[in-house]
LUMFIFI-502643 format. One record per residue: residue number from 1; residue in one letter; x, y, z of N, C-alpha, C in turn. Coordinates in steps of 0.05 Angstrom, whole numbers, plus 32768, in hexadecimal, padded with zeros to 4 digits. Each point is the difference from the previous one (the first is absolute). Example, Ala and Ser with C-alpha at 12.3 -4.5 7.8 and 13.67 -1.06 7.14 Angstrom:
<site><nr>1</nr><rest>A</rest><n_east>8108</n_east><n_north>7F8E</n_north><n_up>809C</n_up><ca_east>7FEE</ca_east><ca_north>8018</ca_north><ca_up>8000</ca_up><c_east>8012</c_east><c_north>8018</c_north><c_up>8000</c_up></site>
<site><nr>2</nr><rest>S</rest><n_east>7FF9</n_east><n_north>8015</n_north><n_up>7FF2</n_up><ca_east>8010</ca_east><ca_north>8018</ca_north><ca_up>8001</ca_up><c_east>7FF1</c_east><c_north>8016</c_north><c_up>800E</c_up></site>
This chain:
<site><nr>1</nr><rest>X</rest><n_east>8790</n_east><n_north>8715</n_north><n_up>86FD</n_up><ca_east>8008</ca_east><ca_north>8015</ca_north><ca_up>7FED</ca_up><c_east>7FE7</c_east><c_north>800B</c_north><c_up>7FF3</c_up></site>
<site><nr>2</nr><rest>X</rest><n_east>8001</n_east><n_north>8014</n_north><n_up>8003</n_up><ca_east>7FE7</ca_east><ca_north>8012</ca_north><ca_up>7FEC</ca_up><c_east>800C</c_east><c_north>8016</c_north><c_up>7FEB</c_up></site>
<site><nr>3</nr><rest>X</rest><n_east>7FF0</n_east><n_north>7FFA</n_north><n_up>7FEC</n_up><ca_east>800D</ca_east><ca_north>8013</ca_north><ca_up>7FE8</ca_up><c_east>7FE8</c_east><c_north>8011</c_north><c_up>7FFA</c_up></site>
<site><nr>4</nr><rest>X</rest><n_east>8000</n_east><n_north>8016</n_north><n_up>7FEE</n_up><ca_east>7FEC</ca_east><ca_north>800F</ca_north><ca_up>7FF0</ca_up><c_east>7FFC</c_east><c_north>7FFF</c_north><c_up>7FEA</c_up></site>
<site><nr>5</nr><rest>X</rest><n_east>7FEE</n_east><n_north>7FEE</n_north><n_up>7FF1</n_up><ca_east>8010</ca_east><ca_north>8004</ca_north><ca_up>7FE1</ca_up><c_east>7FE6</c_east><c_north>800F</c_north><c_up>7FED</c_up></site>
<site><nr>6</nr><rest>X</rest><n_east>800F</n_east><n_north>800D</n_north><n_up>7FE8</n_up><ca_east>7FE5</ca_east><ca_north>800B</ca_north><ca_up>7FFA</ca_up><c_east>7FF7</c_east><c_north>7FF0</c_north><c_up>7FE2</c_up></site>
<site><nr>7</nr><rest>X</rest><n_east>7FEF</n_east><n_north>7FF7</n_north><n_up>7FFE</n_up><ca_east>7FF6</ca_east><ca_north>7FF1</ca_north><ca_up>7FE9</ca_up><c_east>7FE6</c_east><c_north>7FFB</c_north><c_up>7FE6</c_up></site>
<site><nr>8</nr><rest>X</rest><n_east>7FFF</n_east><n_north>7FFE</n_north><n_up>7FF3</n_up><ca_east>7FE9</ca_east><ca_north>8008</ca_north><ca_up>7FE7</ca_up><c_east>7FFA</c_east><c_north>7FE0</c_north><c_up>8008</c_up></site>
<site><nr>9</nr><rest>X</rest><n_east>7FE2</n_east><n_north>7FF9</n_north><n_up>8005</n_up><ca_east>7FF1</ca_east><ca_north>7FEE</ca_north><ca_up>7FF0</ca_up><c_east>7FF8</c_east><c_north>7FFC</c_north><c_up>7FE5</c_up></site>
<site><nr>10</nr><rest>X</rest><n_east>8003</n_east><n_north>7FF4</n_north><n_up>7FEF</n_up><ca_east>8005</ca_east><ca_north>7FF6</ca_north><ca_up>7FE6</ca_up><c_east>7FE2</c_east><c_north>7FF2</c_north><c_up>7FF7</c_up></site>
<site><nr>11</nr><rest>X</rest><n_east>7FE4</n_east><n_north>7FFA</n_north><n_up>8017</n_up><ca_east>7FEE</ca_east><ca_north>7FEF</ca_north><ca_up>8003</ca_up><c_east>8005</c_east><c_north>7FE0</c_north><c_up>8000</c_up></site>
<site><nr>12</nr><rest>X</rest><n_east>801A</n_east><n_north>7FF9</n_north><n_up>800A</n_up><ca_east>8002</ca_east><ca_north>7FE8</ca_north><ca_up>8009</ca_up><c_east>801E</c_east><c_north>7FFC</c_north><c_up>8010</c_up></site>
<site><nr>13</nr><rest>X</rest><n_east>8008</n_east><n_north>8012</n_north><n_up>7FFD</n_up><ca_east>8021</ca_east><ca_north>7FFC</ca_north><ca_up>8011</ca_up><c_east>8000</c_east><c_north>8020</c_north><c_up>800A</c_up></site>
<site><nr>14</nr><rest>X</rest><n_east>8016</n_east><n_north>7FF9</n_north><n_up>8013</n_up><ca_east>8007</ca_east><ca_north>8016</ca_north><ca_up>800B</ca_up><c_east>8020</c_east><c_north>8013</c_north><c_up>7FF1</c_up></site>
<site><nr>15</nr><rest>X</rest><n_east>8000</n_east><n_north>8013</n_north><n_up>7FFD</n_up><ca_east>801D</ca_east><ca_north>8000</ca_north><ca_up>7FF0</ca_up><c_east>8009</c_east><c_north>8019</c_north><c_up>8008</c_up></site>
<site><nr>16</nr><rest>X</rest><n_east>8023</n_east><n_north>7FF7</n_north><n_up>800D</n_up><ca_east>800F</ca_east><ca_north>8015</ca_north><ca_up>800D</ca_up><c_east>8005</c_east><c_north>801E</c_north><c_up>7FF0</c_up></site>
<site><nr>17</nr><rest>X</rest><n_east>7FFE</n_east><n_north>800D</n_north><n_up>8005</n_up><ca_east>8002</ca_east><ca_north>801C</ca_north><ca_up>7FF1</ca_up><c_east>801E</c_east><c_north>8006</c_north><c_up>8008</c_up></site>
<site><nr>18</nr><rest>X</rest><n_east>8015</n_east><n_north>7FE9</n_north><n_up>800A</n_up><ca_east>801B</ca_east><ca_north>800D</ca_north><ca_up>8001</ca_up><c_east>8011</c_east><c_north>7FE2</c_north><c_up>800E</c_up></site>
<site><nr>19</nr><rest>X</rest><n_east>8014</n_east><n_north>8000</n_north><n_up>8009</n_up><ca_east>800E</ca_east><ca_north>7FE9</ca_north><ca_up>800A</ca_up><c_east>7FF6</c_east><c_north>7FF4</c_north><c_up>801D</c_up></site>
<site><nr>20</nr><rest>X</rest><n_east>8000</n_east><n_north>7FEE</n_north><n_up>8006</n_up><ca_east>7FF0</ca_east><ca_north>8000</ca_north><ca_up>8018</ca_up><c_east>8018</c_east><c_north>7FEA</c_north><c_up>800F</c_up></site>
<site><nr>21</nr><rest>X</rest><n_east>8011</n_east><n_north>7FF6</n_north><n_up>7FFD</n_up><ca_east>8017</ca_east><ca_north>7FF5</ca_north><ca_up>8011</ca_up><c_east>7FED</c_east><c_north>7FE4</c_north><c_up>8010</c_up></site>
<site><nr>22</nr><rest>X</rest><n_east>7FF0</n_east><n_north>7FF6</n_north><n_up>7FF5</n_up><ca_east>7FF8</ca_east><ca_north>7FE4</ca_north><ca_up>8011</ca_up><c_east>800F</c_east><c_north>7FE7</c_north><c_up>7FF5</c_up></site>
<site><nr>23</nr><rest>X</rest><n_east>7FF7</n_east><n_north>7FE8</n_north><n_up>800C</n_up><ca_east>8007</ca_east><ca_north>7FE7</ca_north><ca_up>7FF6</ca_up><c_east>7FF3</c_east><c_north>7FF6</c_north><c_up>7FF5</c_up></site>
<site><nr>24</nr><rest>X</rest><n_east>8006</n_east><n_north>7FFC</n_north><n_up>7FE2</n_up><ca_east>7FEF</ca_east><ca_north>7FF1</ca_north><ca_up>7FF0</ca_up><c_east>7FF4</c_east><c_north>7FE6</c_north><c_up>8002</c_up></site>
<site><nr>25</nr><rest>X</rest><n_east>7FE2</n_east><n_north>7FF8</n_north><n_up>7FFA</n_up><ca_east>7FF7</ca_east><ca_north>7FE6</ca_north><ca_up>800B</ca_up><c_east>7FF7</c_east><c_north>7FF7</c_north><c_up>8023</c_up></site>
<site><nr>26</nr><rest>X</rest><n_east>8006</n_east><n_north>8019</n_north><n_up>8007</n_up><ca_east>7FFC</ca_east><ca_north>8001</ca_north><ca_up>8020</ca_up><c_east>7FEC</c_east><c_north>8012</c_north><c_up>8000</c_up></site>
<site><nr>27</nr><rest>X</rest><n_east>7FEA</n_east><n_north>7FF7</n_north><n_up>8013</n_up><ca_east>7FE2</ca_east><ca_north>8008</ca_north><ca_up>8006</ca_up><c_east>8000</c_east><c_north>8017</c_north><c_up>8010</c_up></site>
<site><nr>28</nr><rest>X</rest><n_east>7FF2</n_east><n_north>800D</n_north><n_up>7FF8</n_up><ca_east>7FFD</ca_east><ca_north>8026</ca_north><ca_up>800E</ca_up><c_east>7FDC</c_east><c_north>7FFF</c_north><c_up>8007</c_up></site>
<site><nr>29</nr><rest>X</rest><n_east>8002</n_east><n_north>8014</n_north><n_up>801C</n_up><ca_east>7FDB</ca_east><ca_north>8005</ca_north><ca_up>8003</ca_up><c_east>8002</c_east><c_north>801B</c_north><c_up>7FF3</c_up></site>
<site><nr>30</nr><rest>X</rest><n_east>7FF3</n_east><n_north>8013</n_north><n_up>7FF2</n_up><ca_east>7FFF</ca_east><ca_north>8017</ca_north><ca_up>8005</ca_up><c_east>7FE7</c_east><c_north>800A</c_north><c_up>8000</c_up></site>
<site><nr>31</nr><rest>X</rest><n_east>7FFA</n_east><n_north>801E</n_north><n_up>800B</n_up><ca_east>7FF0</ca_east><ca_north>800F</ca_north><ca_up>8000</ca_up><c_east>7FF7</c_east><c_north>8012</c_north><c_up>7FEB</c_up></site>
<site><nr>32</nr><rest>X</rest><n_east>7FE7</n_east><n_north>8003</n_north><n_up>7FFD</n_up><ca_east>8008</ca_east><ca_north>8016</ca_north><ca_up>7FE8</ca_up><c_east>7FDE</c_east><c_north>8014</c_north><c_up>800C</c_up></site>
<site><nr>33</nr><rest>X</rest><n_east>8015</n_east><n_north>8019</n_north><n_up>7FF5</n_up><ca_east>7FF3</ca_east><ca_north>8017</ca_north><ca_up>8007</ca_up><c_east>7FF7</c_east><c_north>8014</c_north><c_up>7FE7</c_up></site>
<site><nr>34</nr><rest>X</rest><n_east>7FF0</n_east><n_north>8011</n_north><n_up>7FF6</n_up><ca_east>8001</ca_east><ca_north>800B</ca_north><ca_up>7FEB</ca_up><c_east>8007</c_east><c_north>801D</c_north><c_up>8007</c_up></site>
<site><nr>35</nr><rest>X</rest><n_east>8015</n_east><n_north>800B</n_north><n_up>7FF0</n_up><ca_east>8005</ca_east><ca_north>8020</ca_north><ca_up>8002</ca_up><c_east>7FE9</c_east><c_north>8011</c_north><c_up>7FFE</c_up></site>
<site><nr>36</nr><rest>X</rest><n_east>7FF1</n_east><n_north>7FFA</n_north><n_up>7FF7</n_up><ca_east>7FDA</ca_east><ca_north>8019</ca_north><ca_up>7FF7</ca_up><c_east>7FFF</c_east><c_north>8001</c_north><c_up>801D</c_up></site>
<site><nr>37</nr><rest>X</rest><n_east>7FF3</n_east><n_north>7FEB</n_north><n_up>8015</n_up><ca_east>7FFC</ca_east><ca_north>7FFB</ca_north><ca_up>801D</ca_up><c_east>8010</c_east><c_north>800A</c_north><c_up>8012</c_up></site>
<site><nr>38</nr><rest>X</rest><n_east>8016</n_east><n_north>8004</n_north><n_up>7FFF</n_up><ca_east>801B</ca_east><ca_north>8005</ca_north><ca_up>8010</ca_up><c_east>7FFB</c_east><c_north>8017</c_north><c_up>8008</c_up></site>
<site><nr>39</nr><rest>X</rest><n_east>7FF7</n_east><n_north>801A</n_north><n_up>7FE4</n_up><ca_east>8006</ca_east><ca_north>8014</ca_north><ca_up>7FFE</ca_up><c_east>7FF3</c_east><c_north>8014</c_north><c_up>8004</c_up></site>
<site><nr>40</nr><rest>X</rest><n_east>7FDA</n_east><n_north>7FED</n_north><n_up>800B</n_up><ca_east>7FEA</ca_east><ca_north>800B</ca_north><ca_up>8007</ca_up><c_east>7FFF</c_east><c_north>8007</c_north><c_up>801A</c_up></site>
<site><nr>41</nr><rest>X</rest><n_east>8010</n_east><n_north>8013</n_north><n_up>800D</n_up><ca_east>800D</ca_east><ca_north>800D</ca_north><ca_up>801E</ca_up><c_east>7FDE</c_east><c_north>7FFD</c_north><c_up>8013</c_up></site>
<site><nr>42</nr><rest>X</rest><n_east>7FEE</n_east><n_north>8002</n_north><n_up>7FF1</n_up><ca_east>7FE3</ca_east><ca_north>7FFF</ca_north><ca_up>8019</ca_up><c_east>7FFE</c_east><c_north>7FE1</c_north><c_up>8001</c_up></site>
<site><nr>43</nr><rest>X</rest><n_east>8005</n_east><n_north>7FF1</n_north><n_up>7FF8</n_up><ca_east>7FFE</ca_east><ca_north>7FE3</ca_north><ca_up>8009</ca_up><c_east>8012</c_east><c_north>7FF9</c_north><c_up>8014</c_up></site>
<site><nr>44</nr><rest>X</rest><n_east>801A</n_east><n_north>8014</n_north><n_up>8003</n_up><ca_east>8017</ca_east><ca_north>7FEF</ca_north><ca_up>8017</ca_up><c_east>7FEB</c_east><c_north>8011</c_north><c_up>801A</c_up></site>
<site><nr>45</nr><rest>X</rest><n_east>7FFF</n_east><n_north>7FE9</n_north><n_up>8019</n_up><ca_east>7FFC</ca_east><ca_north>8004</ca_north><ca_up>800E</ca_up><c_east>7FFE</c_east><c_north>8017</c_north><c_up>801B</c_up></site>
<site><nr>46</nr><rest>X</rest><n_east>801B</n_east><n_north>8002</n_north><n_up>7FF3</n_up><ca_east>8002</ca_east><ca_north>801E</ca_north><ca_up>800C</ca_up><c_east>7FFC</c_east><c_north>8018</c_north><c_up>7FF3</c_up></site>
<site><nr>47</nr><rest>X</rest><n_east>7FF3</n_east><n_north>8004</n_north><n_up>7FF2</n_up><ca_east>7FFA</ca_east><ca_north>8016</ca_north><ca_up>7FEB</ca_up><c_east>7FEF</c_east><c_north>800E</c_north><c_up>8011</c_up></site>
<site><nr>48</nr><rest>X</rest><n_east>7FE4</n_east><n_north>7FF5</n_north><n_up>801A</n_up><ca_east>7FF5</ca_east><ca_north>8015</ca_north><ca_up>800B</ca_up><c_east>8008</c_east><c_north>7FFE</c_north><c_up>801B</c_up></site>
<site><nr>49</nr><rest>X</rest><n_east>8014</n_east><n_north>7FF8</n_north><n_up>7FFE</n_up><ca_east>800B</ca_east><ca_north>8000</ca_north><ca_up>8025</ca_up><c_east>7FF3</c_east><c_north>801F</c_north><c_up>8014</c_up></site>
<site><nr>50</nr><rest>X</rest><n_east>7FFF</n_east><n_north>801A</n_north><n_up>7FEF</n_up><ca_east>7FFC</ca_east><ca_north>8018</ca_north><ca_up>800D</ca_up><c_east>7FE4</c_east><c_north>7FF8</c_north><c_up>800D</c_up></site>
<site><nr>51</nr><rest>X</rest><n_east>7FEE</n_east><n_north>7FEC</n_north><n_up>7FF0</n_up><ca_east>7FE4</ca_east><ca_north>7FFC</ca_north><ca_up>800C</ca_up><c_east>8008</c_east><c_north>7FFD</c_north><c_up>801B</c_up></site>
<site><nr>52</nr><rest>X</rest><n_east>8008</n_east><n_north>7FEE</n_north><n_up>800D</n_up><ca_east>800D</ca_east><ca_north>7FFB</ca_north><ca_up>8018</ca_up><c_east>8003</c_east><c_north>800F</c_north><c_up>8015</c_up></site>
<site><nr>53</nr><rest>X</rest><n_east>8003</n_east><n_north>8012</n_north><n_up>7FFC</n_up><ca_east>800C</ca_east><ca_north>8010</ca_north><ca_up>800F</ca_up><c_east>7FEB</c_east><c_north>8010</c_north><c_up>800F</c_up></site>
<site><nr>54</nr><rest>X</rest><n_east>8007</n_east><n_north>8004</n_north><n_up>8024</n_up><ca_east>7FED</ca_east><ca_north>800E</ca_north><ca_up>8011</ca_up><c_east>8017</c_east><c_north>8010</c_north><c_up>8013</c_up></site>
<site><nr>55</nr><rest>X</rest><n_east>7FE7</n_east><n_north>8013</n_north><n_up>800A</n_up><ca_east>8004</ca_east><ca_north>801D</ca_north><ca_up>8008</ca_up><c_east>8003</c_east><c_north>7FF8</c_north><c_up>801E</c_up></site>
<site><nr>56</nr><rest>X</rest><n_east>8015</n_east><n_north>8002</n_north><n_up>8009</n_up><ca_east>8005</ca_east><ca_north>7FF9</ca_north><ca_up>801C</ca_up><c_east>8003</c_east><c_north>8015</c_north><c_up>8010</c_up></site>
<site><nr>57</nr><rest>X</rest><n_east>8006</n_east><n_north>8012</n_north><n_up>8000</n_up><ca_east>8007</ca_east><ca_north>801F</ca_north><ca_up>8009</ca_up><c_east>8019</c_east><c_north>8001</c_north><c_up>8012</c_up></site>
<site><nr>58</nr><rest>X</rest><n_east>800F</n_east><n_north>7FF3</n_north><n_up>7FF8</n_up><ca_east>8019</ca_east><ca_north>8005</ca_north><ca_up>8019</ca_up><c_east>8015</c_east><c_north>8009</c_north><c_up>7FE6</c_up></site>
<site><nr>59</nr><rest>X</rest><n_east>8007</n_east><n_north>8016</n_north><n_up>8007</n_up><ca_east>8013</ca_east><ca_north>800D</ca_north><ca_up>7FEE</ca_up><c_east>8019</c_east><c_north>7FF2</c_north><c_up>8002</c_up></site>
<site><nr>60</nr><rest>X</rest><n_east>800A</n_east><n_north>7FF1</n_north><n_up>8010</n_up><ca_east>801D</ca_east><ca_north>7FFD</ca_north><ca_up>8001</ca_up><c_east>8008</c_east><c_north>7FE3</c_north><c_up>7FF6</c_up></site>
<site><nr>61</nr><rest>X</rest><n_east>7FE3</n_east><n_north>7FF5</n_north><n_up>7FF8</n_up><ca_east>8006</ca_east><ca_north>7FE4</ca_north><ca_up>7FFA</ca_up><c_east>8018</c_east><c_north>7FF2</c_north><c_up>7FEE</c_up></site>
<site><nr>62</nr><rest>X</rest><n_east>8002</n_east><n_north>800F</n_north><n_up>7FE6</n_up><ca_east>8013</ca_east><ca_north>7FF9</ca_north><ca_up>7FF2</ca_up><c_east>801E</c_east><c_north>8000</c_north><c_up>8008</c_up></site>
<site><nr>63</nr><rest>X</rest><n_east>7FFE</n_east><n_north>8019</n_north><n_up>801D</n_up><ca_east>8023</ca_east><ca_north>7FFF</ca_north><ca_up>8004</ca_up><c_east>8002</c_east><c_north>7FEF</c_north><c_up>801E</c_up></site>
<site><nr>64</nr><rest>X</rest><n_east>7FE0</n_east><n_north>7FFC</n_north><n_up>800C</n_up><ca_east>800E</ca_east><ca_north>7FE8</ca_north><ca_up>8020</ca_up><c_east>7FE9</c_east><c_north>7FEE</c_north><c_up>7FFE</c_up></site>
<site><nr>65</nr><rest>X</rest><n_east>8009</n_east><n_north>7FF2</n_north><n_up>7FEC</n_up><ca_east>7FE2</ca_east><ca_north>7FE8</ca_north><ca_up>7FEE</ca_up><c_east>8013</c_east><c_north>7FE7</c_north><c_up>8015</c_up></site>
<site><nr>66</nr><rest>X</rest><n_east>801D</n_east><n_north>8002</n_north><n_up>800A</n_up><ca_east>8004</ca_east><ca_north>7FE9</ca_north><ca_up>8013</ca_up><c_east>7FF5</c_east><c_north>8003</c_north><c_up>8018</c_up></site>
<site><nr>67</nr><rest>X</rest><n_east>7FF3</n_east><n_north>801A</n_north><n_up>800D</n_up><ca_east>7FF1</ca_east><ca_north>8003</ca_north><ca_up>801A</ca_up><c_east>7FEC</c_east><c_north>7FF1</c_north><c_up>7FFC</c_up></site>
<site><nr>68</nr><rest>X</rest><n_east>7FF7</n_east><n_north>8011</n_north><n_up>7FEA</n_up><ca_east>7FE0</ca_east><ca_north>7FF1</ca_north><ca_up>7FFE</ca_up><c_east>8001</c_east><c_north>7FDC</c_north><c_up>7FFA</c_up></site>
<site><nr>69</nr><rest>X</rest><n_east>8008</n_east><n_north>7FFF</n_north><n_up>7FF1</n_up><ca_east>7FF9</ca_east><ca_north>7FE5</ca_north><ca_up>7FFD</ca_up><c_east>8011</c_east><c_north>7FE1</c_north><c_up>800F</c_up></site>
<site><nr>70</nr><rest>X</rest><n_east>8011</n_east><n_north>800F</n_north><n_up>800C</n_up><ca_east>800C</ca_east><ca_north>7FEA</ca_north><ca_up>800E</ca_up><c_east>8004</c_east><c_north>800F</c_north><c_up>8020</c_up></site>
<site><nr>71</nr><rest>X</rest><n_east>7FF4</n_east><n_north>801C</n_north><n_up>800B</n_up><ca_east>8003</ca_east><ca_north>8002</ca_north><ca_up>8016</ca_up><c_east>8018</c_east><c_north>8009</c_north><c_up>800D</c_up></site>
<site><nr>72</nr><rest>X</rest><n_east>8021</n_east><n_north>8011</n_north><n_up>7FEA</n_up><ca_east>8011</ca_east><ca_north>8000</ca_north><ca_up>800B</ca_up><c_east>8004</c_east><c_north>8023</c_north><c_up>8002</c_up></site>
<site><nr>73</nr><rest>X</rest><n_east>800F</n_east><n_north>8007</n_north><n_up>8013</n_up><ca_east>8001</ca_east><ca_north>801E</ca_north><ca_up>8008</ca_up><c_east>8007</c_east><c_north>800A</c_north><c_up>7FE4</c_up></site>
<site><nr>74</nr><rest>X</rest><n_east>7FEE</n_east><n_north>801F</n_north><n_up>8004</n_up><ca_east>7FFF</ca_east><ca_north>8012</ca_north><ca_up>7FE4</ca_up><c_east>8017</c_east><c_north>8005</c_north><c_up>8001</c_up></site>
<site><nr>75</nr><rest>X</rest><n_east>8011</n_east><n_north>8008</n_north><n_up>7FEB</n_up><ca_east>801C</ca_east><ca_north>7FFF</ca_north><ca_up>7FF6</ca_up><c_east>8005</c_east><c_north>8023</c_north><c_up>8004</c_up></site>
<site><nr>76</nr><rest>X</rest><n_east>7FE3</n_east><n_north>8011</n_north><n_up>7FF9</n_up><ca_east>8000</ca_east><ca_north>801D</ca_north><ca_up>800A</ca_up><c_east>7FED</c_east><c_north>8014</c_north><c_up>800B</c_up></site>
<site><nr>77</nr><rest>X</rest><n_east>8003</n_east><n_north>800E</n_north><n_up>800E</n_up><ca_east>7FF4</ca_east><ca_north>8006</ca_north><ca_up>8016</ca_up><c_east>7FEA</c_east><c_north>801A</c_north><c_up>7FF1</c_up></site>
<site><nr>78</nr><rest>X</rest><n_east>7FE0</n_east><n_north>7FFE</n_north><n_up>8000</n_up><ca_east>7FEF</ca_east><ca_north>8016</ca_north><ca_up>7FFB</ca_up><c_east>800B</c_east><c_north>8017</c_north><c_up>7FFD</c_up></site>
């Protein structure tokens, strides 16, 4: 089971900002992430994906990208 929960540090506990439906006295791992970081869109990985990108010159790639890359007859004719 995985939950999301959103929560204030207090500088020594963690504390639910709403109901969180667990079992009391029963041990949890969690993760913690900070919202400031989340929200910094040039840190996710894909933020320069366009760098990537090269000039192939075949105009039709996007609509018979199954010719090319797996070899199967163009779906339409030049």
């Amino acid at each position: 089971m995985t939950k999301t929960l959103e929560v204030v540090y207090d500088g020594s506990v963690f504390r639910p900002s709403g109901p969180v439906n667990l079992e009391a006295g029963k041990k949890y791992t969690i993760s913690v992430s900070s919202p400031d970081k989340d929200n910094d869109v040039e840190q996710d990985p894909a933020f320069d994906i366009a760098s990537l990108a090269v000039t192939t010159d075949i105009p039709d790639l996007s609509t018979e990208h199954d010719h090319y890359l797996y070899g199967l007859p163009k779906r339409r004719s030049p």
